[in-house]
C-alpha positions as CSV (number, residue, x, y, z in Angstrom):
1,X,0.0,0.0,0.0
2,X,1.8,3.3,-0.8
3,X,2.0,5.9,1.8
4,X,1.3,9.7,1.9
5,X,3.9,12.1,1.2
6,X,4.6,14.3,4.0
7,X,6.9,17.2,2.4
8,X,7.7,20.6,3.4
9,X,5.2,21.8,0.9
10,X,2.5,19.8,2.7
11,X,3.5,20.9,6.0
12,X,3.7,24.6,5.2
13,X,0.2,24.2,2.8
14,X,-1.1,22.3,6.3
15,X,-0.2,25.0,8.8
16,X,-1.8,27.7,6.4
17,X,-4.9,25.7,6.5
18,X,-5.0,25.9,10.3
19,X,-4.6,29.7,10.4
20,X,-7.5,30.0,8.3
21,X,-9.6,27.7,10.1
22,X,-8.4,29.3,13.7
23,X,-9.2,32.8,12.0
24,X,-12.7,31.5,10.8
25,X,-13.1,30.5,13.8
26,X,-11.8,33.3,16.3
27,X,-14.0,35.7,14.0
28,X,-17.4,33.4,14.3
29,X,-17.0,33.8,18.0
30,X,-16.2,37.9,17.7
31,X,-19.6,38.0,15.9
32,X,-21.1,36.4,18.8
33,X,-20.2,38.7,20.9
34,X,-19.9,42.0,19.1
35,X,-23.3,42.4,17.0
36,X,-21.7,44.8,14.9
37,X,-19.4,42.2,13.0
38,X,-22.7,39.8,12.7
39,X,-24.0,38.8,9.1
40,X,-26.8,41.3,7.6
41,X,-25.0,44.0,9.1
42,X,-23.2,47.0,6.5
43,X,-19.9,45.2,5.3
44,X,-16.7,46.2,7.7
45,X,-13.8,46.4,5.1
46,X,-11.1,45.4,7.0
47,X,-13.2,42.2,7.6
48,X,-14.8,41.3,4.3
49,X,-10.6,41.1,3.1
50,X,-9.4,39.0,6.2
51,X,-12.3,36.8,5.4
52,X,-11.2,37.0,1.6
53,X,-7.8,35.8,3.0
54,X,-9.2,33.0,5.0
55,X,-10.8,31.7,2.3
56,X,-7.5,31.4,0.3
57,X,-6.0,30.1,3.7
58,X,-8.3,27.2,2.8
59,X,-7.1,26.9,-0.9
60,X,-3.8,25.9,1.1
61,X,-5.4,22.8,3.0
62,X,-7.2,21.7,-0.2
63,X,-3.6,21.9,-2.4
64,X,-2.0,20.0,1.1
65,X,-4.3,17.2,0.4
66,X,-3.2,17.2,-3.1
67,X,0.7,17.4,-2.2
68,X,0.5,14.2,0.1
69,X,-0.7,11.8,-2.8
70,X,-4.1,10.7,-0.6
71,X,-6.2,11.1,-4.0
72,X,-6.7,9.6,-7.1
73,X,-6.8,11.0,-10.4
74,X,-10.9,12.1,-9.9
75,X,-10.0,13.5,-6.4
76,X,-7.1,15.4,-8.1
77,X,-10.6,16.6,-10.0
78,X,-12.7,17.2,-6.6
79,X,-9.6,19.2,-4.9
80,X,-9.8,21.6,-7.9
81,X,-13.4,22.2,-7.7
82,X,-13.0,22.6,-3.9
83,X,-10.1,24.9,-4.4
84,X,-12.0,26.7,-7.2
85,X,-14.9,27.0,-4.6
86,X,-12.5,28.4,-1.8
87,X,-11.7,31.0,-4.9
88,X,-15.6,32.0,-5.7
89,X,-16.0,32.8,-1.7
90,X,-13.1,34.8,-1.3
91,X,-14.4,37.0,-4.9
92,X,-17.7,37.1,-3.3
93,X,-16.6,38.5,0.4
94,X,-14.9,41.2,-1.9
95,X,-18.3,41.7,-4.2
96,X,-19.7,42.4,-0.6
97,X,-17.5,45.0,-0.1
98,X,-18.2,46.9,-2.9
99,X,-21.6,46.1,-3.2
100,X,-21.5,44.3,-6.3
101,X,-24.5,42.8,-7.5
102,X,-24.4,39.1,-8.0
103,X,-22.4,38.4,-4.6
104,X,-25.5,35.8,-3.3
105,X,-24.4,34.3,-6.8
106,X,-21.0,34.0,-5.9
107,X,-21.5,32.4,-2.6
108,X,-24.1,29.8,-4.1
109,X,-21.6,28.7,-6.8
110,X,-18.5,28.8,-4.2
111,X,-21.1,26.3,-2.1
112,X,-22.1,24.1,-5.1
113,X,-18.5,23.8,-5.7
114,X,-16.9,23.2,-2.5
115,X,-19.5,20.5,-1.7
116,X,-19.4,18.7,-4.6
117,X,-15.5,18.9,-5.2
118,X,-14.8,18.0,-1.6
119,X,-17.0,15.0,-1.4
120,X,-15.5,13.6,-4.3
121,X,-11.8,14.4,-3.1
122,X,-13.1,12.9,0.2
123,X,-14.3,9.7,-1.3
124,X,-11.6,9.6,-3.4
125,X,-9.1,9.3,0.1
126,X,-11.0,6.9,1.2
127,X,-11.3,4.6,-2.1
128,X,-7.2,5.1,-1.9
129,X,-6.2,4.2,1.5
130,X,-3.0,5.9,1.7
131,X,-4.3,8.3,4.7
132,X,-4.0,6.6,8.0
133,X,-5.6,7.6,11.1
134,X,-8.9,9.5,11.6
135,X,-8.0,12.6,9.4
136,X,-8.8,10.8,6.9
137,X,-12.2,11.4,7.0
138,X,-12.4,14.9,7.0
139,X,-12.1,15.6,3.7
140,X,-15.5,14.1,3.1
141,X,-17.0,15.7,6.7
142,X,-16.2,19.3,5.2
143,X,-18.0,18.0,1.9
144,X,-21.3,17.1,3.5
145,X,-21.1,19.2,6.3
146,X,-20.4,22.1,4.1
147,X,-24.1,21.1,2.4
148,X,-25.4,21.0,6.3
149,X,-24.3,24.5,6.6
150,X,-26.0,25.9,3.1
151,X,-29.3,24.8,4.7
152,X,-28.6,26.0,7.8
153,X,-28.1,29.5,6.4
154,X,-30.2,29.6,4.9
155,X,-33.1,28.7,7.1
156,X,-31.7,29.3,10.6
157,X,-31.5,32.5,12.7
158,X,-28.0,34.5,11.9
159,X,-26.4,33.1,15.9
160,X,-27.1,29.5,14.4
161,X,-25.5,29.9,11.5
162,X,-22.5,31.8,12.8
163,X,-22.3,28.9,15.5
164,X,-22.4,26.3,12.0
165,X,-19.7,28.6,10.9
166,X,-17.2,27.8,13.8
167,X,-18.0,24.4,13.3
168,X,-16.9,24.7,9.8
169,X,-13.5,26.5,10.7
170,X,-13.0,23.9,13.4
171,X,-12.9,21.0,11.0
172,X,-10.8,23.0,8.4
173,X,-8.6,23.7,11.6
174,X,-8.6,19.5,12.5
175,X,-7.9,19.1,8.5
176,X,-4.8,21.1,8.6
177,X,-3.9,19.7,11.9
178,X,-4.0,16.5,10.5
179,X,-1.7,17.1,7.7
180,X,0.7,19.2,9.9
181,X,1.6,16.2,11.9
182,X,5.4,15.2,12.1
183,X,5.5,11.7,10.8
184,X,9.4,10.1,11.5
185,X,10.1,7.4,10.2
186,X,13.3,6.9,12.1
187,X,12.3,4.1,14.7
188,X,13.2,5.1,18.6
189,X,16.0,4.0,19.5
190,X,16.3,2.6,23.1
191,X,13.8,2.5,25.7
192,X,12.9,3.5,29.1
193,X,15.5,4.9,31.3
């Protein structure tokens, strides 16, 4: 069975991930407490770009996945869409900025494709077996939780879904954990003293 490649570029890719998940998540919880920075209210700018940011934070975790060698040839496929759907959001928190119609649009088509490209990518690491342990399976969580949080968005009360949304940037934060991981494969040498 071959094994994942664990490379400086996945590692750095990896720890990217995890600042955009912590920052997702850091901001879901400011929103919480500071109405102000709550969806529905005017764009802040300073925001709308660090969310823009985060969004290409996530690009990074998607390309890790690529970089180890967990997918196939169709999840090579999925991680583009994904990564293509990490693009449309962070074009869209920028069309919110400006008020540029067609930013609902945006974030409908950066949905579509982040759920569909992830749960193929996802099914694709599983179909390959070359991911160990339980990170494997987040891939395919973000891909059908990312559909859980569309409807939950769109039909829940704006604390809900800013409460879905730091559940979101916690399993982007666990997916870049999981790729971050220092993997030796130097066996210990001696034993207990």
């Amino acid at each position: 069975m071959p094994s994942m490649s664990f490379t400086p570029q996945v590692r750095l890719a990896a720890r990217i991930c995890i600042v955009g998940g912590a920052g997702f998540f850091i901001l879901a919880i400011a929103a919480l407490t500071v109405p102000e920075l709550a969806p529905g209210n005017p764009p802040v700018t300073w925001l709308q770009v660090l969310f823009a940011v985060l969004h290409l934070c996530q690009i990074a975790g998607i390309a890790a996945i690529g970089f180890t060698g967990a997918v196939g040839r169709a999840g090579m496929v999925g991680l583009w869409l994904a990564a293509g759907g990490a693009a449309t959001f962070a074009v869209a928190e920028l069309m919110v900025l400006i008020s540029m119609p067609g930013s609902e649009t945006a974030f409908g088509l950066g949905s579509l494709l982040t759920i569909v490209g992830l749960s193929i990518a996802g099914g694709s690491v599983l179909h390959q077996r070359t991911w160990d342990g339980p990170g494997r399976f987040l891939p395919l969580a973000l891909g059908a939780y990312n559909l859980v949080l569309v409807l939950v968005l769109s039909t829940a009360s704006a604390q809900l879904g800013i409460v879905a949304l730091a559940l979101n940037a916690v399993l982007w934060t666990l997916l870049g954990w999981s790729l971050s991981e220092t993997r030796s494969t130097v066996p210990l040498r001696g034993g207990l003293a």
